[in-house]
PDB file of N, H, CA, C and O in Angstrom:
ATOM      1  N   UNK A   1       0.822  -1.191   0.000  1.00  0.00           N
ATOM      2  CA  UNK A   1       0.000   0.000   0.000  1.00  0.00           C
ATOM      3  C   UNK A   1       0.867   1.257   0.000  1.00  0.00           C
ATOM      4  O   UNK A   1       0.664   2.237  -0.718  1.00  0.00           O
ATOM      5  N   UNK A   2       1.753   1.134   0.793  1.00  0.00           N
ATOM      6  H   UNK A   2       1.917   0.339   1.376  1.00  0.00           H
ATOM      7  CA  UNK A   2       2.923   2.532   0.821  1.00  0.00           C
ATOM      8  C   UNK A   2       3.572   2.905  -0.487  1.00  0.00           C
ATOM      9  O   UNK A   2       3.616   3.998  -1.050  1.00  0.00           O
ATOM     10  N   UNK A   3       4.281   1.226  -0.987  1.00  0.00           N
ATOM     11  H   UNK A   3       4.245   0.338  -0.530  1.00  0.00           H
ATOM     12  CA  UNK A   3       4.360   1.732  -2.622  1.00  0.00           C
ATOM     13  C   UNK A   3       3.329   2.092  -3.465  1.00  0.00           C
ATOM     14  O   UNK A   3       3.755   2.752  -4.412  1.00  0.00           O
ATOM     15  N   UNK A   4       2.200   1.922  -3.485  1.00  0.00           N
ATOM     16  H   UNK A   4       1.854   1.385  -2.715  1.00  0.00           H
ATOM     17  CA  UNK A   4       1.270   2.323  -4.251  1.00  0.00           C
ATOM     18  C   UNK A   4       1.254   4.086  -4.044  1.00  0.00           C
ATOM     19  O   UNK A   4       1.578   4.768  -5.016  1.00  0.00           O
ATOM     20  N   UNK A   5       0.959   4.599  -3.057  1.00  0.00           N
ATOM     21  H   UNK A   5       0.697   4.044  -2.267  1.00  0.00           H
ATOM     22  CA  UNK A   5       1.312   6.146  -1.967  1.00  0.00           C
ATOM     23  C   UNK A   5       2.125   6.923  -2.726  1.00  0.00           C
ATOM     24  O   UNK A   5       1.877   7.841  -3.508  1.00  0.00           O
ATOM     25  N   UNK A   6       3.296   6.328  -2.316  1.00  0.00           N
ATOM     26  H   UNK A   6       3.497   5.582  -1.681  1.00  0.00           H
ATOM     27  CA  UNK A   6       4.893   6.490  -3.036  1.00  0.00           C
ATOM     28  C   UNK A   6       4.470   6.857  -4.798  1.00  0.00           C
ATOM     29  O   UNK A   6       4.980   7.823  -5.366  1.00  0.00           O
ATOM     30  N   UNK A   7       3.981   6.397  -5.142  1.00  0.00           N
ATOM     31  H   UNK A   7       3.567   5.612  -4.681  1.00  0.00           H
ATOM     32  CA  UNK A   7       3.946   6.189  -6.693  1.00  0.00           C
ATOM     33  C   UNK A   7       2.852   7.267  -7.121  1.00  0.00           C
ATOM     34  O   UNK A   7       3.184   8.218  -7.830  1.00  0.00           O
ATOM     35  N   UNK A   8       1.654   7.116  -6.716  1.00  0.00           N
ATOM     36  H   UNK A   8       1.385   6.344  -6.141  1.00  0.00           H
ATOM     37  CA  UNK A   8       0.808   8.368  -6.645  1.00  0.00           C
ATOM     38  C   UNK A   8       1.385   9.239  -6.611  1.00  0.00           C
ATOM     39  O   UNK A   8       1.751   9.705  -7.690  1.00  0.00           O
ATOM     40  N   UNK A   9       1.674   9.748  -5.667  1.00  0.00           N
ATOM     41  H   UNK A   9       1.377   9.368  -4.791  1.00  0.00           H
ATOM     42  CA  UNK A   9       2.203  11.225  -5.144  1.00  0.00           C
ATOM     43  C   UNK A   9       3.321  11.419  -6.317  1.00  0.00           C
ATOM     44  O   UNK A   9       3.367  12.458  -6.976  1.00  0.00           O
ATOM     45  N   UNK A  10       4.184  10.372  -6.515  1.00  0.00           N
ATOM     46  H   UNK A  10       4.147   9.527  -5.980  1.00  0.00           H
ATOM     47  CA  UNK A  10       5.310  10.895  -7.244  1.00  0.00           C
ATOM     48  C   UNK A  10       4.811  10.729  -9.191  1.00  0.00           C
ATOM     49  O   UNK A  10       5.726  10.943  -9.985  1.00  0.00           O
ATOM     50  N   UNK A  11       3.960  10.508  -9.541  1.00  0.00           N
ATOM     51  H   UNK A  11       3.216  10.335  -8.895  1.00  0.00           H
ATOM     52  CA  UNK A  11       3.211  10.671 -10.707  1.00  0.00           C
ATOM     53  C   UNK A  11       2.434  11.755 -11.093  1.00  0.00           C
ATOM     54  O   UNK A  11       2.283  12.246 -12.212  1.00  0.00           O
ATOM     55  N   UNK A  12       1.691  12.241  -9.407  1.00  0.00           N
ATOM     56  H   UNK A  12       1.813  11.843  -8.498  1.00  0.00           H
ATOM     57  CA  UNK A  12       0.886  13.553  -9.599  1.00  0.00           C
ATOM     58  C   UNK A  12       1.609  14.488  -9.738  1.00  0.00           C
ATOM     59  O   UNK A  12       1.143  15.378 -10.450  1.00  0.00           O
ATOM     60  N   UNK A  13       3.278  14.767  -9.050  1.00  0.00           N
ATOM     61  H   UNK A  13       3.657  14.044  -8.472  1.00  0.00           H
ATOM     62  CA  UNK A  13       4.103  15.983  -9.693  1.00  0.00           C
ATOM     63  C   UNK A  13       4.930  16.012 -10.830  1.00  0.00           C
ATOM     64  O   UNK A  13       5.615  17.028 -10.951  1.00  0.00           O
ATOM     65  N   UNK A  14       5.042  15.042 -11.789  1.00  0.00           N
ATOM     66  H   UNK A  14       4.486  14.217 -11.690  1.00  0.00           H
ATOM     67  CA  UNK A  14       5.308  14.609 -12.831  1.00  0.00           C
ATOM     68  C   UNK A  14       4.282  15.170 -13.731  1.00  0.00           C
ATOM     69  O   UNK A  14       4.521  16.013 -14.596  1.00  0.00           O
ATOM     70  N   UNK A  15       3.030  14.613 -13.461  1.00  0.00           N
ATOM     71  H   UNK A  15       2.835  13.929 -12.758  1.00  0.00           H
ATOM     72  CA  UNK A  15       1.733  15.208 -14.355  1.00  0.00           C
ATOM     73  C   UNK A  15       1.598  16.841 -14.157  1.00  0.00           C
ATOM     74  O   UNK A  15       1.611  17.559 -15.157  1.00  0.00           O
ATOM     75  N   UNK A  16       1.476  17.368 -12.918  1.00  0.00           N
ATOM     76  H   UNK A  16       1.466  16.784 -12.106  1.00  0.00           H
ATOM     77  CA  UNK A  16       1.651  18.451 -12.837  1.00  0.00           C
ATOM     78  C   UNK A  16       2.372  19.330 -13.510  1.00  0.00           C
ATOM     79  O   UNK A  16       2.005  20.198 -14.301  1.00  0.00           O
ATOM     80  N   UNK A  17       3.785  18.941 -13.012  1.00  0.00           N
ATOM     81  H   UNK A  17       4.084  18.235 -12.369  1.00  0.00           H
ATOM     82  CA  UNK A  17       4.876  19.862 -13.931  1.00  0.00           C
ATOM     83  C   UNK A  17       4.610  20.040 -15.607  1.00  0.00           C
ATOM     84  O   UNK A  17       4.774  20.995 -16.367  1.00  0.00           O
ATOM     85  N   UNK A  18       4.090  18.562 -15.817  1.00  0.00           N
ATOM     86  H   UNK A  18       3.957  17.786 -15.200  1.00  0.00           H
ATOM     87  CA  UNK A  18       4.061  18.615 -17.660  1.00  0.00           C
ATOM     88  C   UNK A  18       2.687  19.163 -17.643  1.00  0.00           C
ATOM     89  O   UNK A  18       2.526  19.830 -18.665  1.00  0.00           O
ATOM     90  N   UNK A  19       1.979  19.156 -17.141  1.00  0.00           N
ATOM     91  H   UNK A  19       2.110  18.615 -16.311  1.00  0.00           H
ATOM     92  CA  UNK A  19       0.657  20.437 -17.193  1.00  0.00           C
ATOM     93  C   UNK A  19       0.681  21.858 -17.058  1.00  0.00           C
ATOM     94  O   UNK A  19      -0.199  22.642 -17.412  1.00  0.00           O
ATOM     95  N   UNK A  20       2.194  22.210 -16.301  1.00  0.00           N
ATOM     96  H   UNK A  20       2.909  21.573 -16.013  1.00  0.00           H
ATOM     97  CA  UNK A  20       2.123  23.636 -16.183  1.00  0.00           C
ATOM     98  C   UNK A  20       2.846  23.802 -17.627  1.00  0.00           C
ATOM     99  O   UNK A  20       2.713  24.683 -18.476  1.00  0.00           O
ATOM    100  N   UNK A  21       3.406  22.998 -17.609  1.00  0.00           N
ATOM    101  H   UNK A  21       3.513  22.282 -16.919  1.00  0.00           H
ATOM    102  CA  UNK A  21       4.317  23.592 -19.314  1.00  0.00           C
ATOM    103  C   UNK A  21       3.950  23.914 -20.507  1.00  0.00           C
ATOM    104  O   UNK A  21       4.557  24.346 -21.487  1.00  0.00           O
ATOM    105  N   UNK A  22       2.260  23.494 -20.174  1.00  0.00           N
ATOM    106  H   UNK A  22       1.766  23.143 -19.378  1.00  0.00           H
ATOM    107  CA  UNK A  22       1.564  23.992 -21.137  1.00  0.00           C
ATOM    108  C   UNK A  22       1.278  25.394 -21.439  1.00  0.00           C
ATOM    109  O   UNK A  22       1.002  25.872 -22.539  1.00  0.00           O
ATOM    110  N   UNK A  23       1.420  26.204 -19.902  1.00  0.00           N
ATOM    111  H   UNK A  23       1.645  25.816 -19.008  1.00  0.00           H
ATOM    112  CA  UNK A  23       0.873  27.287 -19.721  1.00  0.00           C
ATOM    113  C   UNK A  23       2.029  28.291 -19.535  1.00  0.00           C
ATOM    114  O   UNK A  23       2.174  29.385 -20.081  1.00  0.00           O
ATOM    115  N   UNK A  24       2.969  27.544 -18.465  1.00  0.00           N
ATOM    116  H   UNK A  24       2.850  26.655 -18.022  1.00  0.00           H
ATOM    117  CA  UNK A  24       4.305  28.648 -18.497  1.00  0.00           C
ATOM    118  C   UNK A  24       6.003  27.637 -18.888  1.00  0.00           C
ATOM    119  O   UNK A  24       6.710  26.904 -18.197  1.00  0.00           O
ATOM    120  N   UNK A  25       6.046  27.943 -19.802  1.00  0.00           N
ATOM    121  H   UNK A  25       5.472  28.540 -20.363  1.00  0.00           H
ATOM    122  CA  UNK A  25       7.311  26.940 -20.123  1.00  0.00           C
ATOM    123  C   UNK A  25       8.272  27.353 -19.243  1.00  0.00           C
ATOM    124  O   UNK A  25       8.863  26.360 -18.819  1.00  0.00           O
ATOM    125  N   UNK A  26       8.807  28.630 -18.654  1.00  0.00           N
ATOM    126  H   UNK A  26       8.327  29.437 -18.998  1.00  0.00           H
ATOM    127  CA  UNK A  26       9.698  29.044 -17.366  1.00  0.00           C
ATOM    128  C   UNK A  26       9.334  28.593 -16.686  1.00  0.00           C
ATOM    129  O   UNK A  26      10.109  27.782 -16.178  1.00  0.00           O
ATOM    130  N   UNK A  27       8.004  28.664 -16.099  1.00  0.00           N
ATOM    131  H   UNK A  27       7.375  29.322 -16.511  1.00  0.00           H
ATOM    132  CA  UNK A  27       7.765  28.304 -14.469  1.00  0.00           C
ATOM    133  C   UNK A  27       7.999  26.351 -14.683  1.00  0.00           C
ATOM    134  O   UNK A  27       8.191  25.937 -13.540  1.00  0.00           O
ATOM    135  N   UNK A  28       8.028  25.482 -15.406  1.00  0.00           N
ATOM    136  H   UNK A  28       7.872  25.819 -16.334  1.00  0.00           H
ATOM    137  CA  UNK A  28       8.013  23.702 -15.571  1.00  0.00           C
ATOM    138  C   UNK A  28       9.407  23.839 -15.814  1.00  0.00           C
ATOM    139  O   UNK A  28      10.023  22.930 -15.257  1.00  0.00           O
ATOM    140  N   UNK A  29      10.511  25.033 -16.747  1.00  0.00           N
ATOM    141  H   UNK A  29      10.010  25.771 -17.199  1.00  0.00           H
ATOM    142  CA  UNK A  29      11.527  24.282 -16.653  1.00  0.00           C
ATOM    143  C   UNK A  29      12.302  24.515 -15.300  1.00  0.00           C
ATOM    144  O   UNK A  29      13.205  23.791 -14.881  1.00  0.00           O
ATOM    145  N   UNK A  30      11.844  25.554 -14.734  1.00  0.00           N
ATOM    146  H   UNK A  30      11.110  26.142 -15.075  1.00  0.00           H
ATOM    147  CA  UNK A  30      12.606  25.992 -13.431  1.00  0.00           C
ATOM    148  C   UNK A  30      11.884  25.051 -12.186  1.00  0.00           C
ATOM    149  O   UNK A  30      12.565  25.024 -11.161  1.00  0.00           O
ATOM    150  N   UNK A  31      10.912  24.464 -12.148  1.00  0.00           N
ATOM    151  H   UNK A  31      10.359  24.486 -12.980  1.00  0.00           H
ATOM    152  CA  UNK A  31      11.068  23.321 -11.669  1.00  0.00           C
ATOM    153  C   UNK A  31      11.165  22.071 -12.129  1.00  0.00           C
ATOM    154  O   UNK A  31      10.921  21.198 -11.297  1.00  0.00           O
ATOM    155  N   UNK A  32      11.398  21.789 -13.013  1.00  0.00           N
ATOM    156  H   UNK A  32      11.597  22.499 -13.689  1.00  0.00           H
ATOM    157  CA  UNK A  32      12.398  20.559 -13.963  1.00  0.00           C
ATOM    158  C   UNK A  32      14.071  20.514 -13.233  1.00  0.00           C
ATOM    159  O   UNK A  32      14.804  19.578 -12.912  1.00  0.00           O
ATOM    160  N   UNK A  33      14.207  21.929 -13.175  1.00  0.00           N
ATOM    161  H   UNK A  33      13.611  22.689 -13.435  1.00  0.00           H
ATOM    162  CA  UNK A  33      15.565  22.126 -13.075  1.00  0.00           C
ATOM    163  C   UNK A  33      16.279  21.462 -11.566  1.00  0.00           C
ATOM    164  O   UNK A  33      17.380  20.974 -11.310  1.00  0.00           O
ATOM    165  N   UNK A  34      15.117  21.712 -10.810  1.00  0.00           N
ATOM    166  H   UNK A  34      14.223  22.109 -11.018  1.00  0.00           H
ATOM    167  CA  UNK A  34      15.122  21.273  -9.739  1.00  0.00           C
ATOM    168  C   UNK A  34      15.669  19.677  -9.104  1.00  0.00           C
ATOM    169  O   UNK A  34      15.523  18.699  -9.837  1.00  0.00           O
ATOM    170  N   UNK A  35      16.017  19.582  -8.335  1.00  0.00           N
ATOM    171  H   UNK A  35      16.136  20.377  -7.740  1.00  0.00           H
ATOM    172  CA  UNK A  35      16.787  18.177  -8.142  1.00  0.00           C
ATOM    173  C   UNK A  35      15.842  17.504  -7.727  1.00  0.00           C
ATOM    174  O   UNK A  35      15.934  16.882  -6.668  1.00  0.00           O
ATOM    175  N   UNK A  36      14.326  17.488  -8.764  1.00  0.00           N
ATOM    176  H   UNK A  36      14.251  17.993  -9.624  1.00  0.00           H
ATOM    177  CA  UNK A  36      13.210  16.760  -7.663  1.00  0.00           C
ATOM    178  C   UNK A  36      12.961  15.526  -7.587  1.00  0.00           C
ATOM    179  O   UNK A  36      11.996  15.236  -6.879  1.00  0.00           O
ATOM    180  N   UNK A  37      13.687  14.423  -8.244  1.00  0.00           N
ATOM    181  H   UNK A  37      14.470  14.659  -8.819  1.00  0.00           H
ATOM    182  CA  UNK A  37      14.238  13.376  -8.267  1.00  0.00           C
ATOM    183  C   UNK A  37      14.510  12.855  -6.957  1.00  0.00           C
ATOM    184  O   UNK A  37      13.828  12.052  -6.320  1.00  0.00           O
ATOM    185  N   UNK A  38      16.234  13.737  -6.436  1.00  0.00           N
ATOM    186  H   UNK A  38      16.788  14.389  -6.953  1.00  0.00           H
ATOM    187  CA  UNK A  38      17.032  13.536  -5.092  1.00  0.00           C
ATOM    188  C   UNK A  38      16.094  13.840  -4.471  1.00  0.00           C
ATOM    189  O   UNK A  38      15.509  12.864  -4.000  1.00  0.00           O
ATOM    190  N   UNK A  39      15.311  15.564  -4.058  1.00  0.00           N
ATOM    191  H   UNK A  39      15.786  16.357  -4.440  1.00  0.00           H
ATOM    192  CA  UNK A  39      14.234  15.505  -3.162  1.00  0.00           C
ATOM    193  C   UNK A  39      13.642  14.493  -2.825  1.00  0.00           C
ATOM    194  O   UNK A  39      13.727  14.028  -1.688  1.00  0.00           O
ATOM    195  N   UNK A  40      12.624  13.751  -4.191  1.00  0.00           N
ATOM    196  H   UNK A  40      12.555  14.128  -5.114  1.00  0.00           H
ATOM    197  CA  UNK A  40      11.407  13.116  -3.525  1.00  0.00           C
ATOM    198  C   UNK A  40      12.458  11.636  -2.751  1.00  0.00           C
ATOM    199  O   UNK A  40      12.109  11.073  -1.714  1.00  0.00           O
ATOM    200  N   UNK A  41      13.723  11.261  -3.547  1.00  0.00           N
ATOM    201  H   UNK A  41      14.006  11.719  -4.389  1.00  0.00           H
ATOM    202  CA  UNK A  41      14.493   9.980  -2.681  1.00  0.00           C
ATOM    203  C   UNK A  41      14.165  10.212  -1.296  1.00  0.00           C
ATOM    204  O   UNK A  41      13.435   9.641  -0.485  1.00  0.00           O
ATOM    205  N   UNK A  42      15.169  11.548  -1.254  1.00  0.00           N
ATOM    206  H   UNK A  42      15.762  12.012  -1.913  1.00  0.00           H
ATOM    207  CA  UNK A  42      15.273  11.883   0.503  1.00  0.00           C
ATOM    208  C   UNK A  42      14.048  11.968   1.035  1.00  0.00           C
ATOM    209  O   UNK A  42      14.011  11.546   2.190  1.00  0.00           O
ATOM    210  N   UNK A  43      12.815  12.446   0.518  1.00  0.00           N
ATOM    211  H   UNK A  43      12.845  12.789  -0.421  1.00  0.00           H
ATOM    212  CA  UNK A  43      11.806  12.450   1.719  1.00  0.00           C
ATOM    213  C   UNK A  43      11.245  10.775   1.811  1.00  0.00           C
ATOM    214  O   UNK A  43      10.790  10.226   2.815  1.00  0.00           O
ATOM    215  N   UNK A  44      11.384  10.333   0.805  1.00  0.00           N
ATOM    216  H   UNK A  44      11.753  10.779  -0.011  1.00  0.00           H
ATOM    217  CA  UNK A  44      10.730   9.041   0.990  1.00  0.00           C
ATOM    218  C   UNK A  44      11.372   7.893   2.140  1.00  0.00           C
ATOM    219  O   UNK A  44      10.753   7.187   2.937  1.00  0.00           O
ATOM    220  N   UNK A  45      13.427   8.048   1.797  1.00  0.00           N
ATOM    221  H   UNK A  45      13.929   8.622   1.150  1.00  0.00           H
ATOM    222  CA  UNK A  45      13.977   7.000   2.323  1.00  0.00           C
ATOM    223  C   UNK A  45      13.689   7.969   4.059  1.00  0.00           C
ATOM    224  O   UNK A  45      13.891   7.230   5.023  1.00  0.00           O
ATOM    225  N   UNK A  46      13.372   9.077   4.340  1.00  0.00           N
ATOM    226  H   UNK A  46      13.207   9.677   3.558  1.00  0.00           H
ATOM    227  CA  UNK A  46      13.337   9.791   5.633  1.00  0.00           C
ATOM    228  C   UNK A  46      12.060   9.222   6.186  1.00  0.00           C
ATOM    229  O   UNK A  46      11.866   9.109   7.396  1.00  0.00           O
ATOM    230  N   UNK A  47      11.452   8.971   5.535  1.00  0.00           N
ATOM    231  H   UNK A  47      11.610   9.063   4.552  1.00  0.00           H
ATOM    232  CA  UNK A  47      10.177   8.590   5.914  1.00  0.00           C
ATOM    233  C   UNK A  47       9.954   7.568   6.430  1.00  0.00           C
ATOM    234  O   UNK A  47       9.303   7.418   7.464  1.00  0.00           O
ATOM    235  N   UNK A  48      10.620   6.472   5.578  1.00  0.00           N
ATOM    236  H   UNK A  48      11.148   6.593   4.738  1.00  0.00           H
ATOM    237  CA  UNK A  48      10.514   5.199   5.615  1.00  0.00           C
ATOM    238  C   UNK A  48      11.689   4.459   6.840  1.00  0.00           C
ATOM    239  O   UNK A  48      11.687   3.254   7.092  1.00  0.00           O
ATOM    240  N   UNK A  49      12.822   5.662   7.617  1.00  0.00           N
ATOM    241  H   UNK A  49      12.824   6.641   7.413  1.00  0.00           H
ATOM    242  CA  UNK A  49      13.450   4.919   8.236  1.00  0.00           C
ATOM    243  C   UNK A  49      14.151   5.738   9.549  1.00  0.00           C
ATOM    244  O   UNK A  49      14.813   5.338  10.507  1.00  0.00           O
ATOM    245  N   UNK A  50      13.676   7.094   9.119  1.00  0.00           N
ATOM    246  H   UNK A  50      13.138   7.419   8.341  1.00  0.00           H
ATOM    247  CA  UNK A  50      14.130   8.454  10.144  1.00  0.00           C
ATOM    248  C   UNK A  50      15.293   8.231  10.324  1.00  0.00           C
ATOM    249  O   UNK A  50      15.565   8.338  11.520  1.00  0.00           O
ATOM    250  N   UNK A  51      16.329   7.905   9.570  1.00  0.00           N
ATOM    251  H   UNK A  51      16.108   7.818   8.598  1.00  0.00           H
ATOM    252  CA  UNK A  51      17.592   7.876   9.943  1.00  0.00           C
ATOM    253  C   UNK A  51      18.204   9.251   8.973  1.00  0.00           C
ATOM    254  O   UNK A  51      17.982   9.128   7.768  1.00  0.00           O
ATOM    255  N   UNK A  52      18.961  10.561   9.411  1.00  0.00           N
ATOM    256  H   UNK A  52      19.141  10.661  10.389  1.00  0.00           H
ATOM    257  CA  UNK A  52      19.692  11.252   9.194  1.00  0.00           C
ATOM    258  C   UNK A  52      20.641  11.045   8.355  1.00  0.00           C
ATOM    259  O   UNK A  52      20.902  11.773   7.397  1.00  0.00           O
ATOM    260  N   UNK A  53      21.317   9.853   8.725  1.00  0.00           N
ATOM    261  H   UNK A  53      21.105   9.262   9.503  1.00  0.00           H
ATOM    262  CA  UNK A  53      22.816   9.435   8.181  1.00  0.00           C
ATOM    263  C   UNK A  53      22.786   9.031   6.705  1.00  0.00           C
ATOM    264  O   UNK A  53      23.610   9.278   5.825  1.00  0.00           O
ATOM    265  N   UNK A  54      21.534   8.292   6.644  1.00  0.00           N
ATOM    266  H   UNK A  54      20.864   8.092   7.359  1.00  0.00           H
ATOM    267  CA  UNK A  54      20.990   7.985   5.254  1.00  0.00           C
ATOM    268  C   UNK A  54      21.439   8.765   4.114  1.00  0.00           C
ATOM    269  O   UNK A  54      22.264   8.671   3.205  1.00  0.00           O
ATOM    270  N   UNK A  55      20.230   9.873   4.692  1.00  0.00           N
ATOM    271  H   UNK A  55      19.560   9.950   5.430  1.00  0.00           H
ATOM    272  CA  UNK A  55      20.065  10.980   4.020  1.00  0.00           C
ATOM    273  C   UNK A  55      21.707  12.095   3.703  1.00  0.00           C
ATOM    274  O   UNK A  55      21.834  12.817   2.714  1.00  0.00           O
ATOM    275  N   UNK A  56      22.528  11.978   4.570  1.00  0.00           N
ATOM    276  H   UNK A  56      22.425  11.392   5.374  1.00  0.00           H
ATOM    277  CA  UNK A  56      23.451  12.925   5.165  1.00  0.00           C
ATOM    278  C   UNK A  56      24.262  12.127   4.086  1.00  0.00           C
ATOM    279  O   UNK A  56      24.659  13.043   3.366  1.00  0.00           O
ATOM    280  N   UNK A  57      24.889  10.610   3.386  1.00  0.00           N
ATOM    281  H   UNK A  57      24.566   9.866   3.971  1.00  0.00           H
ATOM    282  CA  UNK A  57      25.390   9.751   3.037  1.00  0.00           C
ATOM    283  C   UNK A  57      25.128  10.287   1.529  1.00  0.00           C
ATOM    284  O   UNK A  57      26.085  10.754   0.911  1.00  0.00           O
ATOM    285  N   UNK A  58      23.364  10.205   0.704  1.00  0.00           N
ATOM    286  H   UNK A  58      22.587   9.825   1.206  1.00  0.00           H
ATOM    287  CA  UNK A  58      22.894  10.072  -0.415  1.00  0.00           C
ATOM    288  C   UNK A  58      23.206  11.168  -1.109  1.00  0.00           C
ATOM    289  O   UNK A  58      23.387  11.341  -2.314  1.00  0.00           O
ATOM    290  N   UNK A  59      23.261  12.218   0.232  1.00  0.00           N
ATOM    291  H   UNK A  59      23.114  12.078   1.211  1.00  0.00           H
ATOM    292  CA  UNK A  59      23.095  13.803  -0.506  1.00  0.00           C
ATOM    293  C   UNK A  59      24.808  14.247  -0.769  1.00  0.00           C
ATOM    294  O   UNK A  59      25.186  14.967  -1.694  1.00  0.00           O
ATOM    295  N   UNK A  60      25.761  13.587   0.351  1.00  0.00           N
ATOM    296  H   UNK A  60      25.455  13.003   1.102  1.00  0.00           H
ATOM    297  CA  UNK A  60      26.684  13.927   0.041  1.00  0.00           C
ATOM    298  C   UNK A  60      27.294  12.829  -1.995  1.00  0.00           C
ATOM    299  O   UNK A  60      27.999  13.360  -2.853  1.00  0.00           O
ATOM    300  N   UNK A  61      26.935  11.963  -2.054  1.00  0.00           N
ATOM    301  H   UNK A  61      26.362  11.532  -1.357  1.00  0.00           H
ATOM    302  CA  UNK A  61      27.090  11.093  -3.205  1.00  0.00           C
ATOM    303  C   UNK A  61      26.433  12.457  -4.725  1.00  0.00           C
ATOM    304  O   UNK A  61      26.874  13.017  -5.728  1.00  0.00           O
ATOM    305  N   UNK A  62      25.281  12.364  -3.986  1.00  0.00           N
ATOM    306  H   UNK A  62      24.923  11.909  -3.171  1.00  0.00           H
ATOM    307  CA  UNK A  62      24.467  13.062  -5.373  1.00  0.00           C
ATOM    308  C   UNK A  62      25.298  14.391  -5.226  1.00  0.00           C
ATOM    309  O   UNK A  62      25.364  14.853  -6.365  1.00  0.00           O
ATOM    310  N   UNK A  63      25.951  15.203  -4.368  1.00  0.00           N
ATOM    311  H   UNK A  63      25.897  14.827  -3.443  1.00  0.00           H
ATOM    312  CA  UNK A  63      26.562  16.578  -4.910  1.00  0.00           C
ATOM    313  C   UNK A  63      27.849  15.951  -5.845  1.00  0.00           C
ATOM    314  O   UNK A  63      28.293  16.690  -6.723  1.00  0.00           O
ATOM    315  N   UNK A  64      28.533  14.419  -5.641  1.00  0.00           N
ATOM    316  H   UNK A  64      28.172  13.819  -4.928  1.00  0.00           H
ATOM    317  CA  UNK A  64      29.371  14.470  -5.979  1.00  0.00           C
ATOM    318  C   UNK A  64      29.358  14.032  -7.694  1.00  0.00           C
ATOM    319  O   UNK A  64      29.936  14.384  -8.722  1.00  0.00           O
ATOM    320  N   UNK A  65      28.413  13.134  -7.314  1.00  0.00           N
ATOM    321  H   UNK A  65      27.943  12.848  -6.479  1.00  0.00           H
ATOM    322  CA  UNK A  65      27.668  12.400  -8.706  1.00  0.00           C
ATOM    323  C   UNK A  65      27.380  14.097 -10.040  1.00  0.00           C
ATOM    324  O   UNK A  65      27.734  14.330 -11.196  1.00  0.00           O
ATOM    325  N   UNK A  66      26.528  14.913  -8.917  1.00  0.00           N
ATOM    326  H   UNK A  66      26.241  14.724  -7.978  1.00  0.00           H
ATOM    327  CA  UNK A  66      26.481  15.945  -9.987  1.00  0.00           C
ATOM    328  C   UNK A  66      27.162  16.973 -10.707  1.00  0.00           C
ATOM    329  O   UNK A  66      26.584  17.585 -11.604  1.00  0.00           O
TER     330      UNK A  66
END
């Protein structure tokens, strides 16, 4: 059920974004631009385990990755 949650939520700002781009192509690519990928990771794996270090671990990888 949580993955199902997980998947919703992360489909409805997907649909969203490509719905605003209809209307403002700045305002979808400037949140395109956005790392909302890493975001939604981190809130999910935070969610799913309240561990800091996790998060403190993924984010240091993804600055390096990017």
């Amino acid at each position: 059920m949580y993955f199902i949650v997980k998947t919703l939520i992360t489909a409805c700002i997907i649909v969203g974004v490509s719905e605003l781009a209809k209307r403002s192509v700045f305002a979808s690519a400037f949140l395109l631009s956005l790392p909302l990928t890493s975001l939604l990771a981190f809130i999910w794996i935070y969610i799913e385990s309240n561990d800091s270090a996790k998060i403190i671990n993924m984010s240091y990888a993804v600055f390096w990755l990017v």
